[in-house]
C-alpha positions as CSV (number, residue, x, y, z in Angstrom):
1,X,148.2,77.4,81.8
2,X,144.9,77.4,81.0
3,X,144.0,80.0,84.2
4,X,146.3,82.3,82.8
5,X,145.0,82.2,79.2
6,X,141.1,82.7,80.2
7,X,142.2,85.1,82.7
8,X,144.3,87.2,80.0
9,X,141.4,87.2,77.6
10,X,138.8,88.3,80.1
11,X,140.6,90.7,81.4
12,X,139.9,93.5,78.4
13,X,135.8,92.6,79.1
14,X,133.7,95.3,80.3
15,X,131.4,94.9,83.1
16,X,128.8,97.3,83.4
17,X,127.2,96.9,86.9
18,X,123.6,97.6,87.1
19,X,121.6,99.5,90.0
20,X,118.6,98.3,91.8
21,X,116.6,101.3,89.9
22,X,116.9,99.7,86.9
23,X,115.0,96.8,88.0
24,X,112.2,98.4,89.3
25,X,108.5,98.3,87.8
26,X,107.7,101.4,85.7
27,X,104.4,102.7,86.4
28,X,102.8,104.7,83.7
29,X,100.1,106.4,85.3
30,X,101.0,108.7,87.9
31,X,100.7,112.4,89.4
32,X,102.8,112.5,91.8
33,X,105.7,115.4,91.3
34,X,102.8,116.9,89.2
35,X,100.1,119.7,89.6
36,X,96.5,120.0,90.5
37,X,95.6,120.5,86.8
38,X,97.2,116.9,86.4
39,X,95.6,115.5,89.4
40,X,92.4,116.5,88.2
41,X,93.4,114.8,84.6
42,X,94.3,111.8,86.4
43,X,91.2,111.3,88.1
44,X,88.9,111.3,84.4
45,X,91.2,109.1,83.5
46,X,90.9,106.6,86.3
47,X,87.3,107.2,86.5
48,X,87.1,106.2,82.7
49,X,88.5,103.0,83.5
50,X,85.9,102.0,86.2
51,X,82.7,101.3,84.9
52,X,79.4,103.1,86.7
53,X,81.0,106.2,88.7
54,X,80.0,109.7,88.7
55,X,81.6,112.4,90.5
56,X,79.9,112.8,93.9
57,X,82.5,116.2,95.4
58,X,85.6,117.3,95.9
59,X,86.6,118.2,99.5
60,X,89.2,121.1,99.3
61,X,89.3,122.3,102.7
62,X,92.1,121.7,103.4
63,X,94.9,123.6,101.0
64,X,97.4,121.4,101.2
65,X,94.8,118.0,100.9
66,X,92.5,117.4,97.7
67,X,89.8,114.6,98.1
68,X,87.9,113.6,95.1
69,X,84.6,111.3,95.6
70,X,82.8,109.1,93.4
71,X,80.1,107.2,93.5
72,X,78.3,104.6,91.2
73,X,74.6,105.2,93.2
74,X,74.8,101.3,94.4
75,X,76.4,102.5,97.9
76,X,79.7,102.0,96.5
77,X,82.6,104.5,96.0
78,X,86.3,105.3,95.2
79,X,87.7,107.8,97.1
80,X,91.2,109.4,95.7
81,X,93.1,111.9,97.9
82,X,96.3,113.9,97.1
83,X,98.0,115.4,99.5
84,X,100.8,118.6,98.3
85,X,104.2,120.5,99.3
86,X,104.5,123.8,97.8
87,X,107.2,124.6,95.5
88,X,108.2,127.2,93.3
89,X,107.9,126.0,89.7
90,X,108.6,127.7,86.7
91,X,105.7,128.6,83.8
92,X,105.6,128.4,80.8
93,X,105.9,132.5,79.8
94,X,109.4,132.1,82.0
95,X,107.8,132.9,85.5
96,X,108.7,131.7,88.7
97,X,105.3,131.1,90.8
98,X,104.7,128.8,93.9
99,X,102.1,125.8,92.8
100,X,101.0,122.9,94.4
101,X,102.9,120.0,93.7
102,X,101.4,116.0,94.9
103,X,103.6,114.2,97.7
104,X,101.2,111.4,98.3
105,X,98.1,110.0,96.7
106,X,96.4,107.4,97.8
107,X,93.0,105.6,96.1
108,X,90.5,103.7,98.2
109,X,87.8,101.4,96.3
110,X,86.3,98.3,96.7
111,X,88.2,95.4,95.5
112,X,86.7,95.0,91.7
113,X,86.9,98.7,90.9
114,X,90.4,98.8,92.8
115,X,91.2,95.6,90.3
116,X,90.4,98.1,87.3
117,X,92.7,101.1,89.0
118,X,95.5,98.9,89.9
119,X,95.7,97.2,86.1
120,X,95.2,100.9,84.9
121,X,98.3,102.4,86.9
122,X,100.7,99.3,86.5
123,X,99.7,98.1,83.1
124,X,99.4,94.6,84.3
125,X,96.0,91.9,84.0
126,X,95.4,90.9,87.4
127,X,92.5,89.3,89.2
128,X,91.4,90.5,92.3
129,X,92.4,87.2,93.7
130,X,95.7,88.2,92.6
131,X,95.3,92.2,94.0
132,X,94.5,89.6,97.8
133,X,97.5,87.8,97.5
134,X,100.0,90.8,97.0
135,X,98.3,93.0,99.4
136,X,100.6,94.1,102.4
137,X,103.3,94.1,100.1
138,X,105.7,97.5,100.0
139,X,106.2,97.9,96.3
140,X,109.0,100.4,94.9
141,X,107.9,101.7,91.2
142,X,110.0,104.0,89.1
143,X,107.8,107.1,87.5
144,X,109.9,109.8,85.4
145,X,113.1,108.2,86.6
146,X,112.3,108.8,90.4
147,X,111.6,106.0,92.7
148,X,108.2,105.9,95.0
149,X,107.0,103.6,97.3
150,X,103.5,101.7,96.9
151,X,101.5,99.8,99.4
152,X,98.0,98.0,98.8
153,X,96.1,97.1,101.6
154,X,92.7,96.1,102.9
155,X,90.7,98.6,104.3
156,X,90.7,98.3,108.2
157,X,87.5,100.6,108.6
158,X,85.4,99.6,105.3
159,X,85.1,96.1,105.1
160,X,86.1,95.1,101.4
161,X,87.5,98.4,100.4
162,X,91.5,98.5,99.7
163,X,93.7,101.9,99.3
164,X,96.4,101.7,96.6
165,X,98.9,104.3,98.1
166,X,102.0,106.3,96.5
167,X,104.5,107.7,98.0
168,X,108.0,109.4,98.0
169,X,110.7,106.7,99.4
């Protein structure tokens, strides 16, 4: 009897089912699905957040690649490259025009300026003991309600430099 009873009054009980995207870390500094007028925004602002870097170039050779250098004149420096599909986008005076729109970035830096980028992009305090321990790790993030994969990882070629990468899943 009392089967019957609990299952009569939980029967009118919504359930509202949840996705996995709603679980996901949102990241609140990003470019990616943006611009190069926002990827060159998003590097002052990055750049404000380490302390000692000046621009050293910006390697544009390449259309659809965009490397920005920095250096902090103690043989140390943060690289952050963009890579871009074009796509038509529409202005703001109603035109359609084809721009340049970021499909990858990805930041390389040694491991206390990387610290200060990572904490930057995921609004988060950790340690770079902590940035060690969750290296090799494939991260999904939610930006602007669309889902990217991150990765950070050691630097194979530059012993105690990492690359923070973004990218679409």
């Amino acid at each position: 009897m009392r089967w019957v009873l609990t299952l009569l009054l939980m029967l009118p009980v919504a359930v509202y089912a949840q996705t996995e995207d709603e679980f996901l870390p949102e990241v609140s500094a990003l470019v990616m699905d943006s611009t190069e007028q926002a990827v060159q925004k998003f590097c002052k602002d990055i750049m404000s957040k380490t302390v000692g870097y000046q621009p050293a170039f910006v390697d544009r050779e390449n259309v659809m690649l965009s490397k920005y250098y920095y250096d902090n004149n103690n043989f140390e420096s943060i690289k952050l490259e963009f890579q871009f599909r074009v796509e038509e986008v529409e202005m703001p005076d109603s035109t359609i025009r084809k721009s340049r729109i970021v499909k990858l970035m990805r930041i390389t830096a040694e491991l206390t300026a990387m610290t200060s980028i990572y904490n930057y992009i995921f609004n988060s305090t950790y340690t770079p003991e902590k940035i060690m321990a969750i290296s090799r790790y494939d991260k999904p993030v939610s930006y602007n309600g669309k889902t990217f994969n991150s990765t950070i990882v050691s630097d194979e070629y530059k012993a105690g430099y990492w690359i923070l990468s973004f990218f679409e899943l």
